[in-house]
N, C-alpha and C positions, 0 to 999 in steps of 0.2 A: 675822637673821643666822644663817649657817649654823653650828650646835655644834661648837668644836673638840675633837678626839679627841686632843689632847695641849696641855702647857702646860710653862712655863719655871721651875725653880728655879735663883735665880742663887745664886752660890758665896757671895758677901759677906754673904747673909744668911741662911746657915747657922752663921755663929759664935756666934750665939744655942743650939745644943744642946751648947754647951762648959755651960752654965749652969742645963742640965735635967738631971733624974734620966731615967733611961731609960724609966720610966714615963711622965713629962711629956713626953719627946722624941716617944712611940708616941702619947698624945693631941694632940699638935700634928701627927703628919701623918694623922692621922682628920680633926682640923679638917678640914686641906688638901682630904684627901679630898671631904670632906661639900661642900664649899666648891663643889670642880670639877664635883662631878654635881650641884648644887643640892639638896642633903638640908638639914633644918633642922641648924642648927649645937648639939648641944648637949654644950657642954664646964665645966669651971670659970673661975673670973673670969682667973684664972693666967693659965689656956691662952690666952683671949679676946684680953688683955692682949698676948700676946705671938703671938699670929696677925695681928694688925691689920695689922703691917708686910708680912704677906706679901698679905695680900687687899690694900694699896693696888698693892702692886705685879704681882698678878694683875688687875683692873681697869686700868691703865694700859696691860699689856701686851695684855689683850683689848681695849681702845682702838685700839692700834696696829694691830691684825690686821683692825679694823673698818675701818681704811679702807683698808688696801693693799685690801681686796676691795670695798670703793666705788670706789676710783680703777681696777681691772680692769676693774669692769664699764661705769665710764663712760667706755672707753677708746678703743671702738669695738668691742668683742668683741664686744657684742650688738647694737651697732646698725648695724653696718656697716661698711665702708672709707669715709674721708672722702669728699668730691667732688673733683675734679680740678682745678686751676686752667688756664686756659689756657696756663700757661707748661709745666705737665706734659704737658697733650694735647696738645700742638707737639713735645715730647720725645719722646713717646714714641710718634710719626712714624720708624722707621727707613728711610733712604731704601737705595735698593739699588743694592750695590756697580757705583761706574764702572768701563767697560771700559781694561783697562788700554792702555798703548801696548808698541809693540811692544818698543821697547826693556827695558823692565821686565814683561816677561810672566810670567817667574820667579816676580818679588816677588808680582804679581799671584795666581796662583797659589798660592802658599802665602798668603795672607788669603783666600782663598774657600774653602781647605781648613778651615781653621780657624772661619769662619764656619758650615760647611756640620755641622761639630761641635757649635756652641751650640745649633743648628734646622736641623729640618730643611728647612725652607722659606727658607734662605740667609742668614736675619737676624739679625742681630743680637741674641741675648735679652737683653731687659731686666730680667728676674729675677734678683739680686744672692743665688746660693745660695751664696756660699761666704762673705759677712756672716750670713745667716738658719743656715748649720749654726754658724760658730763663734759665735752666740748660745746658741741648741742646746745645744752645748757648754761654755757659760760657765752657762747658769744652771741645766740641769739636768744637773749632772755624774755624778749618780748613776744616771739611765736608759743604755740601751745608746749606745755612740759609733758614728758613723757611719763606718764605713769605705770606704766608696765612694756616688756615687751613681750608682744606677744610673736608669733608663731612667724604672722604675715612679715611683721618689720624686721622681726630678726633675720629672714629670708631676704632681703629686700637690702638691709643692712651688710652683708655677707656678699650678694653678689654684688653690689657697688665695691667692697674691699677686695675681693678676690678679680675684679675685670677693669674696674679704672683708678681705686684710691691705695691702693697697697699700704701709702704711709701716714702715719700719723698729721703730718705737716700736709699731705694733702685735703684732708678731713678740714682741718681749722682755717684751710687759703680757701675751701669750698664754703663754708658756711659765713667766714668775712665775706666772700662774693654775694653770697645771698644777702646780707643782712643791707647789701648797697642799693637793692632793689624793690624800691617804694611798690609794687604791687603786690611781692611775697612777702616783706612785713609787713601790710594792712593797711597801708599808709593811702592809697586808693580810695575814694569816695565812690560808691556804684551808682550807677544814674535810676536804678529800682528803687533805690532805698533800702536796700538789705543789708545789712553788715557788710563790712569791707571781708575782702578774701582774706586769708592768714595762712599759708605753707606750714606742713606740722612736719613729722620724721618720715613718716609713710609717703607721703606727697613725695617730699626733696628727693626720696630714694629711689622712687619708683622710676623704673629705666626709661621711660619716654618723656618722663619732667625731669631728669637728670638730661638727657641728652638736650633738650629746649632750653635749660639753663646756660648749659656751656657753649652754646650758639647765640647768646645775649638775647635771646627771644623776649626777656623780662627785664632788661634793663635798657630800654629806650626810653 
């Protein structure tokens, strides 16, 4: 499993340094310390005594983390988009707009404008981007928000849908993935001094940062 570069101290079990000298409180987070980078632990019986509580609850919460990134990876990320059931490759047959009659030319008219918008090739798109951005934007709040799409992402967006995420549940196991990866959310300090990197829509999607993802290239 891949090492996490950060861990949880919950609040409730901090009332335990109401009951240490300052000294005891400085060798309990050495424990901590030693704990999280795997160093040998060497403290007194005290300290030991009163670290247990946090190493159960450091083990639990690395439990937890261990599978949200099992259930990622066996999600289809790496193995593909599912297969298609016959009921979906009958769906997703668009058939192409009837000629209108005369009386309704109008109406006509304004849905073939409208269609001629989705694609350019008159059809109907089947790629549902404005569920996959407000995923986007529910799970990773902290990258840049998208404010328009344009031309490029929505291209971008489409063939990610159409060659490896076909479904919905793989869109939202792909972006919890990312959001595990302290260098695509910004969490990275650069050794220049420049702003940390930040992964946006365009990045995630583009097929050679898509395929670097799903081979843990950014989560070591």
């Amino acid at each position: 499993m891949t090492k996490r570069k950060s861990f949880i101290l919950h609040i409730d079990s901090l009332g335990i340094l109401d009951s240490l000298s300052d000294e005891q409180a400085g060798k309990l987070f050495k424990a901590i310390k030693s704990y999280q980078v795997d160093d040998e632990l060497t403290t007194d019986e005290v300290i030991k005594l009163v670290f247990f509580p946090f190493k159960s609850q450091f083990e639990r919460d690395n439990e937890k983390y261990k599978t949200i990134c099992d259930r990622n990876k066996n999600n289809g990320l790496k193995g593909g988009r599912p297969k298609a059931s016959e009921t979906e490759k009958t769906q997703s047959v668009i058939k192409e707009p009837r000629k209108a009659d005369s009386d309704s030319k109008n109406d006509s008219d304004s849905d073939n404008e409208e269609q001629k918008i989705l694609s350019p090739s008159s059809k109907a798109d089947p790629v549902p981007y404005q569920k996959i951005i407000d995923l986007y934007h529910k799970t990773l709040p902290e990258l840049p928000t998208i404010a328009k799409l344009t031309p490029k992402r929505k291209g971008q967006i489409r063939q990610r849908y159409t060659e490896d995420m076909k479904e919905l549940t793989n869109w939202e196991n792909f972006f919890d993935y990312v959001s595990q990866s302290d260098f695509l959310m910004g969490r990275v300090q650069p050794t220049n001094g420049r702003a940390p990197f930040r992964a946006d829509i365009e990045w995630l999607t583009n097929q050679t940062n898509f395929t670097k993802i799903a081979e843990d290239k950014y989560h070591v």
